[in-house]
C-alpha positions in Angstrom: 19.3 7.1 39.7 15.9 8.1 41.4 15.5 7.2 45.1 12.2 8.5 45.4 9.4 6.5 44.6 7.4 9.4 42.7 11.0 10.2 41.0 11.4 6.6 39.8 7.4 6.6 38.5 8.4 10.0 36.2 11.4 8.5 34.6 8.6 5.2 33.0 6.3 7.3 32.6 8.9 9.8 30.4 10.4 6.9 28.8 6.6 5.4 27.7 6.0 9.5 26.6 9.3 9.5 25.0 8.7 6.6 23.1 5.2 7.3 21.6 6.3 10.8 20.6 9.7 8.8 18.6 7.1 6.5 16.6 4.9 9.8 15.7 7.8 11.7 14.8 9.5 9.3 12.5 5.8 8.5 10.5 5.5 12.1 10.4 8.8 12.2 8.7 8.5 9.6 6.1 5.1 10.7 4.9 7.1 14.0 4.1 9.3 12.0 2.6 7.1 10.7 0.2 5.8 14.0 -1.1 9.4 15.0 -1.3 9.9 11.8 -3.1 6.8 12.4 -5.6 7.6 16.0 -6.0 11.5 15.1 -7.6 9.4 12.3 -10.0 7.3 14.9 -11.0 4.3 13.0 -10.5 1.7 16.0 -9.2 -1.1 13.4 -8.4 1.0 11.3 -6.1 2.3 14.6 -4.6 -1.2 15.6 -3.5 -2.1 12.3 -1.8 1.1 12.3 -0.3 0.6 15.7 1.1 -2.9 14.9 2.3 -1.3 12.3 4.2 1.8 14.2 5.5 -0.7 17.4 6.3 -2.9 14.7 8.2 0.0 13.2 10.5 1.4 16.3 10.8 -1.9 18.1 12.4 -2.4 15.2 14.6 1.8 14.9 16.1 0.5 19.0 16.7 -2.6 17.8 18.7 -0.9 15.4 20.9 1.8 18.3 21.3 5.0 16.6 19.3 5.0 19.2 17.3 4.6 22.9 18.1 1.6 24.8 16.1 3.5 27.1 14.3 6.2 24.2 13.9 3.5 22.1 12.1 2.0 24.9 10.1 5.7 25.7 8.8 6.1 21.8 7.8 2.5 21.9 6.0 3.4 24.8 4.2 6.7 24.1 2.9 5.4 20.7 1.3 2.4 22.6 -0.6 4.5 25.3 -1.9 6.5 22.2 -3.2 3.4 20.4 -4.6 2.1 23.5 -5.8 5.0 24.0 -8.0 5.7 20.6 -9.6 3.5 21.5 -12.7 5.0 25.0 -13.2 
């Protein structure tokens, strides 16, 4: 345990970080599950929103630095490759 008064400030303030980053992570995730989900139903429509949605969360966990850029870019990609081919 932190003695210092600074030291014991870092660890709430990690904790609050910590926190915020677990909520944005974990919506992040199940909007990508949703396109996953639409993409094994087959239905293309409720693919796209989904991935609007996903490719929206996703860019904004990158702007509050969850994710990494090249980390988000990589998740945005996969997903449209997968809603690009649920009509082919």
């Amino acid at each position: 345990m932190a003695n210092i008064k600074s030291a014991k400030k870092r660890i709430k303030v990690i904790e609050k970080k910590t926190l915020r980053n677990k909520i944005i992570k974990s919506s992040t995730k199940t909007a990508m599950k949703k396109v996953l989900a639409a993409v094994n139903a087959g239905h293309k429509d409720e693919a796209k929103e989904a991935l609007l949605n996903a490719s929206k969360l996703i860019d904004k966990a990158c702007t509050k630095g969850v994710y990494h850029q090249n980390n988000a870019a990589r998740k945005k990609s996969r997903l449209a490759k997968l809603v690009n081919n649920v009509g082919a």
